[in-house]
BALUM-314354 format. One record per residue: residue number from 1; y, x, z of N, C-alpha, C in turn. Coordinates in Angstrom, 3 decimals, padded with zeros to 6 digits. Layout:
residues N
PT  resi       n.y       n.x       n.z      ca.y      ca.x      ca.z       c.y       c.x       c.z
PT   NUM         Y         X         Z         Y         X         Z         Y         X         Z
...
//
This chain:
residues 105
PT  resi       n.y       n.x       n.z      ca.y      ca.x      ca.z       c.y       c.x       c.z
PT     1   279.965   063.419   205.424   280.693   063.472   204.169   281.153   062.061   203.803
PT     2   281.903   061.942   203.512   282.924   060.797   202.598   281.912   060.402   201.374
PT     3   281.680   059.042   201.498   280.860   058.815   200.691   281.655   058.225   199.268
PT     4   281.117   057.289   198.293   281.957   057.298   197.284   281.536   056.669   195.960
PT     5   282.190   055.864   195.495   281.925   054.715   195.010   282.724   055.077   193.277
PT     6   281.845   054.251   192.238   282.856   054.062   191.209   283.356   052.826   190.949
PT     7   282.992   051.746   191.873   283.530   050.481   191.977   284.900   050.433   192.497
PT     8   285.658   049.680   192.381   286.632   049.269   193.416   286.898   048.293   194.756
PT     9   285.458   047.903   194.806   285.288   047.415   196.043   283.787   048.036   196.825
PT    10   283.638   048.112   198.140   282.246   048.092   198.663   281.729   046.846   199.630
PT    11   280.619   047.029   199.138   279.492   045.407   199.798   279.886   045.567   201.188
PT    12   280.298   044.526   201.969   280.313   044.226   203.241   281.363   045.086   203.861
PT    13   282.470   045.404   203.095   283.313   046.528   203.561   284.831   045.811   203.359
PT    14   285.590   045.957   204.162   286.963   045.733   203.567   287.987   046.702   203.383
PT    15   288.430   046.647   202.437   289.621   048.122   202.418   290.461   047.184   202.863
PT    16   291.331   048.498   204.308   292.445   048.004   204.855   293.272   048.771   204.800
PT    17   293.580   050.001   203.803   294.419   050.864   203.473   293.985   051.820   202.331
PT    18   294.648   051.779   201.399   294.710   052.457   200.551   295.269   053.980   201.083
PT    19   294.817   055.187   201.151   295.418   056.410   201.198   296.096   056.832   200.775
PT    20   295.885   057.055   199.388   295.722   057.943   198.131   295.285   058.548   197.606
PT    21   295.309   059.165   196.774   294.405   060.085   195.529   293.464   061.133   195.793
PT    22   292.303   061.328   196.001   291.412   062.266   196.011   291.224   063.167   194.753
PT    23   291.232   064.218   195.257   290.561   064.622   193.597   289.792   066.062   193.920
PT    24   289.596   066.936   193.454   288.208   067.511   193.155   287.973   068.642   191.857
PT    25   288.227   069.587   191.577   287.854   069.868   190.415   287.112   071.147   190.073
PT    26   286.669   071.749   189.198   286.226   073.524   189.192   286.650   073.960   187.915
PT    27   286.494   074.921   187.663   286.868   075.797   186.469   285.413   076.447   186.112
PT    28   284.698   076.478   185.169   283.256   077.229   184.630   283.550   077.926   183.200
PT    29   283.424   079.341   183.369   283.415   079.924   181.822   281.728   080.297   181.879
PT    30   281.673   080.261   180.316   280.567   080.598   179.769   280.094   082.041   179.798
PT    31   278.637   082.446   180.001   278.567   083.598   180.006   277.696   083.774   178.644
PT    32   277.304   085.508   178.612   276.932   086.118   177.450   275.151   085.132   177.131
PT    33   274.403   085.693   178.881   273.081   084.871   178.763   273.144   083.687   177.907
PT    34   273.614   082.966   178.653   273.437   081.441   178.566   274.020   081.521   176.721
PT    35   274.869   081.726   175.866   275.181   081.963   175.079   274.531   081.887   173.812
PT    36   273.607   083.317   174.316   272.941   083.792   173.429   271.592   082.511   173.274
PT    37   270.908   082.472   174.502   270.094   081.163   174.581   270.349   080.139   173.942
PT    38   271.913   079.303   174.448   272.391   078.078   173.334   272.537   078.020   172.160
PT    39   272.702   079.710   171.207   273.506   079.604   169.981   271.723   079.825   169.430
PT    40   270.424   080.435   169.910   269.553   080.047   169.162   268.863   078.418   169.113
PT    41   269.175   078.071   170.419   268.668   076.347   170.182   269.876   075.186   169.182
PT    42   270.826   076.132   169.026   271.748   075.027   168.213   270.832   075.797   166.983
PT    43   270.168   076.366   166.394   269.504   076.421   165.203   268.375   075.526   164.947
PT    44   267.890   074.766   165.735   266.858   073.563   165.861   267.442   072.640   166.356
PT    45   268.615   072.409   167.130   268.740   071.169   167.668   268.436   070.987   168.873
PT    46   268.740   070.198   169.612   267.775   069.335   170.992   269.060   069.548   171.723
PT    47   268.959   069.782   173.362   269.290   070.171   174.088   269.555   071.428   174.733
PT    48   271.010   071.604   175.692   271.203   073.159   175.915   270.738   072.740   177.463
PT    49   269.781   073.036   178.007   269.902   073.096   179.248   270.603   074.092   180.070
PT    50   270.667   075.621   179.446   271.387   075.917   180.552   272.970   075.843   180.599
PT    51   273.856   074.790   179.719   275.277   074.223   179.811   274.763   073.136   180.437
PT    52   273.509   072.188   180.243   273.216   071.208   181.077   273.685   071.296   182.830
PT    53   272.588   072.091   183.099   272.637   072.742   184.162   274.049   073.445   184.607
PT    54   274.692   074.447   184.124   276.555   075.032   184.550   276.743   073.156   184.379
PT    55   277.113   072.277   183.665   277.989   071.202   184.302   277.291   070.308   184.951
PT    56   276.577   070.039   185.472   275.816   069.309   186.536   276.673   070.047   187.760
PT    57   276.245   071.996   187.574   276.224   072.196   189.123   278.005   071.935   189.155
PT    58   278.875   071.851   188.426   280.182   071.818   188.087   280.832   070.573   188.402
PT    59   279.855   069.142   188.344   280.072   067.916   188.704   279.857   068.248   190.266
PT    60   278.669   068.370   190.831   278.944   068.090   192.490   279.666   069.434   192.876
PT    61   280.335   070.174   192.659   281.081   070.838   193.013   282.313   070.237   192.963
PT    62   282.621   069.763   192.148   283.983   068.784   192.067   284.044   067.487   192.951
PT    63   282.946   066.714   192.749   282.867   065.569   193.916   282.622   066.158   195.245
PT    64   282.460   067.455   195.773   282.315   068.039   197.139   283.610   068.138   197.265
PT    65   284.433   068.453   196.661   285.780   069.195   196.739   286.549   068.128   196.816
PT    66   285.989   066.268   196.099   287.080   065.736   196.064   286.835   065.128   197.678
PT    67   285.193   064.881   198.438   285.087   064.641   199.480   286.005   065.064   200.604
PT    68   285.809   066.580   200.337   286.686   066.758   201.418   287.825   066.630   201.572
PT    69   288.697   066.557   200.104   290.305   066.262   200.129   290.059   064.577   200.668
PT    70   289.411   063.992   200.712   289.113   062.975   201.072   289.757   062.696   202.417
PT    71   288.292   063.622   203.421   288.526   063.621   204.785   289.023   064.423   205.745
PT    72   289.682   065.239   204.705   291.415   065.730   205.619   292.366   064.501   205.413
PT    73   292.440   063.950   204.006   293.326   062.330   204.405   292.594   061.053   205.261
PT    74   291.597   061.369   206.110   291.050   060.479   207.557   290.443   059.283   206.455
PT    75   290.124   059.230   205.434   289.361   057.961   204.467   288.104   058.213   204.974
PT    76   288.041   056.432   205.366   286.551   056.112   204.981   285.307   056.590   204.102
PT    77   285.978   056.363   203.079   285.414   056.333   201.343   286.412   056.605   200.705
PT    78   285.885   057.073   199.207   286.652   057.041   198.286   285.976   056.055   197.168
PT    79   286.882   054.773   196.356   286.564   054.294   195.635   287.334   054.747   194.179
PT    80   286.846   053.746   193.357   287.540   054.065   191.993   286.790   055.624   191.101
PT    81   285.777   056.024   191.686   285.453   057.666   191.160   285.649   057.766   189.869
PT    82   285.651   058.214   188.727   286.399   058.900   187.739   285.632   060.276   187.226
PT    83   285.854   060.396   186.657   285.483   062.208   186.195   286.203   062.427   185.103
PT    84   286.476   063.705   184.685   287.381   063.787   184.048   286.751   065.474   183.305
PT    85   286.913   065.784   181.892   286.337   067.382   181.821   287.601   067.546   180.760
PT    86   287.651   069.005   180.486   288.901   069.289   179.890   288.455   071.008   179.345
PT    87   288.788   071.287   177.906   288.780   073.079   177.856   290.212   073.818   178.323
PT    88   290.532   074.517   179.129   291.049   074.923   179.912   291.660   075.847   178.542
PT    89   290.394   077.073   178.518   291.031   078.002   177.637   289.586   078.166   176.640
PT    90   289.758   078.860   175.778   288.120   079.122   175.304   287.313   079.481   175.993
PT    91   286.088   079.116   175.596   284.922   079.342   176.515   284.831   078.863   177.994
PT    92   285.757   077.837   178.552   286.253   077.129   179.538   286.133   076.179   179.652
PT    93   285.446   075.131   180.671   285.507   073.895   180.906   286.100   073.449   182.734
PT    94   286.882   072.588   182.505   286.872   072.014   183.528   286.804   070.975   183.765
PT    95   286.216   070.317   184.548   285.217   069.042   185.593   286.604   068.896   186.674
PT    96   286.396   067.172   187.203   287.607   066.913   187.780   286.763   065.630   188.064
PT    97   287.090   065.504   189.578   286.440   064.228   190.085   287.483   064.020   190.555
PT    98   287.853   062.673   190.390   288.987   061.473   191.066   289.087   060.335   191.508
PT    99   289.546   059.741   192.890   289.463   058.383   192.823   290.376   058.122   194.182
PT   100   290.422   056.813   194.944   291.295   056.241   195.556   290.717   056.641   196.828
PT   101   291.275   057.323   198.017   290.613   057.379   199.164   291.219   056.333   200.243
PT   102   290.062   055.386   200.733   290.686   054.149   201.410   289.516   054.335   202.682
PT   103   290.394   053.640   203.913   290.121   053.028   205.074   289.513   051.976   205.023
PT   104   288.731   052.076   205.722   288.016   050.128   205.859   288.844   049.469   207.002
PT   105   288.583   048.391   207.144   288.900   047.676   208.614   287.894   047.448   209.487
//
């Protein structure tokens, strides 16, 4: 796998080509479970773990996805990583991993 950086440079590495753009993203709607669970812990407060959990598994699903757009464009690495989330439609989130896919020398 294409490994992957949020720096723009890597230790002991030289970028000798910039590719271009990787990116990565998923779509997650909310279900009834998880719902019902969150709307009684927003009555105390704290944490929702199970939206914790849907965007976690929603992040490496997106950085898998941006890997491989990665290494169909023959990159080394991808630097610059990014994330990006967005509501799509109600009850919708989407996760978006992005960054520069480069060659070393």
């Amino acid at each position: 796998m294409v490994e992957w950086y949020t720096t723009e440079t890597v230790a002991g590495k030289e970028i000798a080509e910039h590719i271009g753009v990787a990116t990565g993203s998923t779509i997650r709607a909310r279900n009834i479970g998880r719902d019902i669970m969150a709307g009684l812990r927003t009555l105390v407060g704290g944490e929702l773990p199970e939206y914790t959990e849907m965007m976690a598994h929603a992040r490496n699903q997106a950085v898998e996805r941006m890997q491989q757009k990665a290494a169909e464009l023959g990159a080394d690495a991808i630097v610059c990583v990014r994330f990006s989330t967005a509501m799509v439609m109600q009850g919708t989130a989407e996760v978006m991993a992005f960054g520069t896919a480069v060659k070393f020398k």
